[in-house]
MARMAR-856743 format. One line per 5 residues: their letters; for each residue x, y, z of N, C-alpha, C, O. Coordinates in steps of 0.02 Angstrom, whole numbers, plus 50000, padded with zeros to 5 digits. Example, Ala and Ser with C-alpha at 12.3 -4.5 7.8 and 13.67 -1.06 7.14 Angstrom:
<atoms>
as) 50660:49716:50390:50615:49775:50390:50660:49835:50390:50712:49834:50423  50642:49888:50354:50684:49947:50357:50645:50002:50394:50670:50057:50402
</atoms>
This chain:
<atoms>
xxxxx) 59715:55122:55670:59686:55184:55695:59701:55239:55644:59757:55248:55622  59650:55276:55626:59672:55322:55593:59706:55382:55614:59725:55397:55670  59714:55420:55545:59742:55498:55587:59719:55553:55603:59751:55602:55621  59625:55543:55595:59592:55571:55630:59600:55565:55702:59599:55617:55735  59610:55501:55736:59587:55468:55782:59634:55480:55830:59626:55487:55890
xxxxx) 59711:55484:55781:59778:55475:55818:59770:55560:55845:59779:55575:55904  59752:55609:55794:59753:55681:55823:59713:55689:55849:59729:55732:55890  59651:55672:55856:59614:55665:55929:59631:55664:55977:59626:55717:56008  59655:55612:56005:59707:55572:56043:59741:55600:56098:59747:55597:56159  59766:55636:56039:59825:55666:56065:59823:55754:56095:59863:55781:56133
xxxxx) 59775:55777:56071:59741:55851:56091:59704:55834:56149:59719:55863:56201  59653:55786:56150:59623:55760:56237:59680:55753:56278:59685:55784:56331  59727:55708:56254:59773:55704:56301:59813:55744:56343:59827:55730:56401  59835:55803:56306:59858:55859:56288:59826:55904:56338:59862:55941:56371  59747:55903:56346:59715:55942:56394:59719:55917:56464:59737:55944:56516
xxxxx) 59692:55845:56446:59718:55802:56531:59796:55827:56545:59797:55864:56594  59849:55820:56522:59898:55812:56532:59922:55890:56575:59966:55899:56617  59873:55939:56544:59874:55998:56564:59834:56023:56626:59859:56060:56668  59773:56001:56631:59750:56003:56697:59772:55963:56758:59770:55988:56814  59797:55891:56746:59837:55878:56807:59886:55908:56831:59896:55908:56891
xxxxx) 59943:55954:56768:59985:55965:56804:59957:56038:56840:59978:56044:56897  59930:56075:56825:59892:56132:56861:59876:56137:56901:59889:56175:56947  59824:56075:56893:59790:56090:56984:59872:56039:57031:59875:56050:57091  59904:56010:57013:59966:55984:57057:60006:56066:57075:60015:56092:57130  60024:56093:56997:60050:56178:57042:60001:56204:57064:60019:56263:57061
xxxxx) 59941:56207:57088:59889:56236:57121:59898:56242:57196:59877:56287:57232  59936:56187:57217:59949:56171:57275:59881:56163:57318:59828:56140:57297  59897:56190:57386:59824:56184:57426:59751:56227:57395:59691:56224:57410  59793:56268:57341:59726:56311:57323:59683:56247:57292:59651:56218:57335  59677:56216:57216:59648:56151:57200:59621:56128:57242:59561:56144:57243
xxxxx) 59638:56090:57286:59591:56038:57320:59522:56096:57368:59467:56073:57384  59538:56152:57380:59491:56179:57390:59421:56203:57341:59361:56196:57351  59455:56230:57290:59395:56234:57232:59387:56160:57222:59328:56143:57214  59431:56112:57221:59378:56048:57204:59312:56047:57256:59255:56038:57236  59328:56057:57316:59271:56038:57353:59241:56084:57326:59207:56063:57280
xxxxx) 59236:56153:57334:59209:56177:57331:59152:56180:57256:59099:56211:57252  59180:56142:57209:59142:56124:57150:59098:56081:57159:59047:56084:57124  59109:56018:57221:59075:55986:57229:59099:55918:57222:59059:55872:57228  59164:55905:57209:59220:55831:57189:59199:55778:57257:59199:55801:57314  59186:55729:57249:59195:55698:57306:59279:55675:57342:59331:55664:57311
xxxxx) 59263:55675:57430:59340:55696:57448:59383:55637:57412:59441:55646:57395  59348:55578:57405:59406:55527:57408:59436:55524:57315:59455:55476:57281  59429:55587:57299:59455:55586:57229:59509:55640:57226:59563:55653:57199  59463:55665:57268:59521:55776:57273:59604:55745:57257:59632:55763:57206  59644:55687:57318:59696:55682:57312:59732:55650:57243:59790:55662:57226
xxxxx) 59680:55604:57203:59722:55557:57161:59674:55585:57083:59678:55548:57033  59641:55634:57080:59622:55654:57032:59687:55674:56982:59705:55634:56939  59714:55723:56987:59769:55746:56954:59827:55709:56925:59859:55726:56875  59839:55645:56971:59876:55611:56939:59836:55564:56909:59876:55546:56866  59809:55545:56903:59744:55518:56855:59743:55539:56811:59754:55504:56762
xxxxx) 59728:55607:56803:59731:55619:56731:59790:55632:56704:59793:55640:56643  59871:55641:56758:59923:55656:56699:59924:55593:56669:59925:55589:56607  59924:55539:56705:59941:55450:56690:59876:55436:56598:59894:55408:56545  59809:55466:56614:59774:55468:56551:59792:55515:56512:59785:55511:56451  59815:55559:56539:59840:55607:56463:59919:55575:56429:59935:55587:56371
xxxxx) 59952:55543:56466:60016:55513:56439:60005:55451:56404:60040:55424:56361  59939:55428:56435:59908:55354:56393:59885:55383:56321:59907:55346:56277  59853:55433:56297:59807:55474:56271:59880:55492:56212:59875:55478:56152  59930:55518:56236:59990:55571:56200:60001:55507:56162:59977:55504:56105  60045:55440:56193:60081:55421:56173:60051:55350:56132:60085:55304:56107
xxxxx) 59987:55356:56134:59956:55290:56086:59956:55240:56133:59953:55188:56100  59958:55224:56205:59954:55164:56259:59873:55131:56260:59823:55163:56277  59876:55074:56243:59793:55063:56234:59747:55104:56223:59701:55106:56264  59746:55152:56159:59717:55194:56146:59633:55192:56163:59603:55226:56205  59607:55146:56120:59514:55130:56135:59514:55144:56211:59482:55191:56235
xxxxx) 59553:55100:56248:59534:55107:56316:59538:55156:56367:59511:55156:56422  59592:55214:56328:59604:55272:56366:59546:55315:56338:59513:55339:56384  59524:55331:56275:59474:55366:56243:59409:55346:56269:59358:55379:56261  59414:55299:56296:59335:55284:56324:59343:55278:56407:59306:55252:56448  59392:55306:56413:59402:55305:56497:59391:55383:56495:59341:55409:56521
xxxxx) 59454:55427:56452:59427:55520:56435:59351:55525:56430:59330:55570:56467  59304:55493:56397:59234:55492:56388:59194:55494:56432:59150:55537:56435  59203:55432:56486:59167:55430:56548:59208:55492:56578:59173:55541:56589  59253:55497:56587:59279:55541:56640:59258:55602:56633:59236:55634:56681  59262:55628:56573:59229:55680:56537:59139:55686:56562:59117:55733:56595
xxxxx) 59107:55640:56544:59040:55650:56572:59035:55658:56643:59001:55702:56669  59070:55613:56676:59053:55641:56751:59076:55722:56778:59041:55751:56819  59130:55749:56754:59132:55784:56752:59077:55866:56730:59067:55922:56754  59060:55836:56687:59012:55904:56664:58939:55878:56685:58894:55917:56668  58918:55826:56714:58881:55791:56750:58876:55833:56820:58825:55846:56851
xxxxx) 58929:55846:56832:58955:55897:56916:58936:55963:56898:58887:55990:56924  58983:55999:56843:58953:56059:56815:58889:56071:56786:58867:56128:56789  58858:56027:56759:58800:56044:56743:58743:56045:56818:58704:56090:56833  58754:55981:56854:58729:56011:56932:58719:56060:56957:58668:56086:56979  58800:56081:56952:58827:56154:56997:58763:56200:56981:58724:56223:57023
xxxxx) 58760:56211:56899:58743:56265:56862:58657:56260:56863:58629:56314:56853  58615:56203:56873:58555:56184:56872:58528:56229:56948:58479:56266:56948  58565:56217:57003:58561:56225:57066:58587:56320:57069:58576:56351:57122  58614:56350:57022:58617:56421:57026:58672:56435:57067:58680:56486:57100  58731:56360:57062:58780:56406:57106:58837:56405:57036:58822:56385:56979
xxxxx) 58899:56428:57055:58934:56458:57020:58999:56461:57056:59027:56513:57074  59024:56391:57068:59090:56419:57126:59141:56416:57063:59112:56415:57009  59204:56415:57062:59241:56421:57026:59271:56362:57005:59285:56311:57036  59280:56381:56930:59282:56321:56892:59367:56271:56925:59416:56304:56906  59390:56206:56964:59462:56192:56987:59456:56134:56932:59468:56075:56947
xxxxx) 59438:56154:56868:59452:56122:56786:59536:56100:56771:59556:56046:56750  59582:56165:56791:59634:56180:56758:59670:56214:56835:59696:56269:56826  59672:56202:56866:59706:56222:56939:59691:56301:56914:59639:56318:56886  59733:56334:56926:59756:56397:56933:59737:56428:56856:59713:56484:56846  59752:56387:56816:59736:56420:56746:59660:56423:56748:59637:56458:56703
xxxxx) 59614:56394:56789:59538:56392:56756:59498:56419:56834:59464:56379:56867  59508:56491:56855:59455:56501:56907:59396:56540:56896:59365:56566:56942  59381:56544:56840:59308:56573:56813:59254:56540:56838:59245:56480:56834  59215:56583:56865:59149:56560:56881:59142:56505:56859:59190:56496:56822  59093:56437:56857:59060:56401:56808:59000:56436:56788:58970:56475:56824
xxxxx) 58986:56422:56733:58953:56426:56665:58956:56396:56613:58998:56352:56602  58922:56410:56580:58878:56369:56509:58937:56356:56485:58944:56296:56495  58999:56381:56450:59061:56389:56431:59088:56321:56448:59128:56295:56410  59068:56291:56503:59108:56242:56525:59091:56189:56517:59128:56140:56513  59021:56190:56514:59011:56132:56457:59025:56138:56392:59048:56087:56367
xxxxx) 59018:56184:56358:59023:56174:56310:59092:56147:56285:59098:56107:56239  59138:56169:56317:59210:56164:56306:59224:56076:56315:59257:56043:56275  59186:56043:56384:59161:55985:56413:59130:55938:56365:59140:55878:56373  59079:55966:56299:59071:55921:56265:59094:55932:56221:59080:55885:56184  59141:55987:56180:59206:55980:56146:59254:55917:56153:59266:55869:56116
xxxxx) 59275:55934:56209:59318:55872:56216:59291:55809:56210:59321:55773:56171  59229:55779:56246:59198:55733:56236:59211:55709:56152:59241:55659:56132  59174:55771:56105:59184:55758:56032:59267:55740:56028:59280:55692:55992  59295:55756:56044:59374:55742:56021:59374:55660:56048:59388:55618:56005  59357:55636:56118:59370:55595:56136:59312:55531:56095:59337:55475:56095
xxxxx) 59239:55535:56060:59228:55500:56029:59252:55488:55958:59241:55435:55929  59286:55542:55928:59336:55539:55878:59381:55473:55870:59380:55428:55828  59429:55488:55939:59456:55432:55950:59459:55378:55959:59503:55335:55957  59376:55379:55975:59365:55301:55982:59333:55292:55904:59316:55234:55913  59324:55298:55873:59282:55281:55805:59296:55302:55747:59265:55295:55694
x) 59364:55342:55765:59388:55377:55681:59416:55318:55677:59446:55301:55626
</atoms>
């Protein structure tokens, strides 16, 4: 793997690793902007630790290909939701980053959405 691939890697991870723990200090606020984004329920609870478990796969080099292409899909469904949201003219608040991310949704969020994506095909192909 290179060291493109490895610092990839490790900055996706870095973001997962950061939004699980957020929306976890989010407490009951999170699972409300999730719905309210549009999450389906049976994810609201095990989302967050999902992604700290992929961002620690992601940090520490643990089956890398397979975590980078798990960030990828996960990543698309995600802005798959936001791009919905945003098609349909609503705008609830972004529960991206728990507490750190309650900005409206907007364009921003994809873009940031297929940022990461780019980081995460990095990793699979640097």
């Amino acid at each position: 793997m290179s060291s493109l691939a490895v610092v990839a890697s490790i900055l996706l991870g870095i973001a997962f690793l950061v939004a699980g723990g957020s929306e976890i200090a989010a407490g009951e606020a999170w699972p409300a902007q999730a719905r309210g984004l549009g999450a389906p329920s049976f994810v609201i609870p095990v989302l967050p630790w999902f992604e700290i478990v992929l961002g620690a796969l992601l940090v520490m080099q643990v089956v890398p290909v397979l975590a980078a292409a798990t960030a990828l899909v996960v990543l698309v469904l995600f802005t798959a939701l936001i791009a919905r949201r945003l098609v349909q003219g609503q705008h609830p608040p972004c529960a991206c980053f728990g507490t750190l991310s309650t900005k409206p949704l907007g364009r921003g969020h994809v873009v940031r959405n297929v940022a990461f994506m780019a980081l995460a095909v990095a990793a699979l192909v640097a």
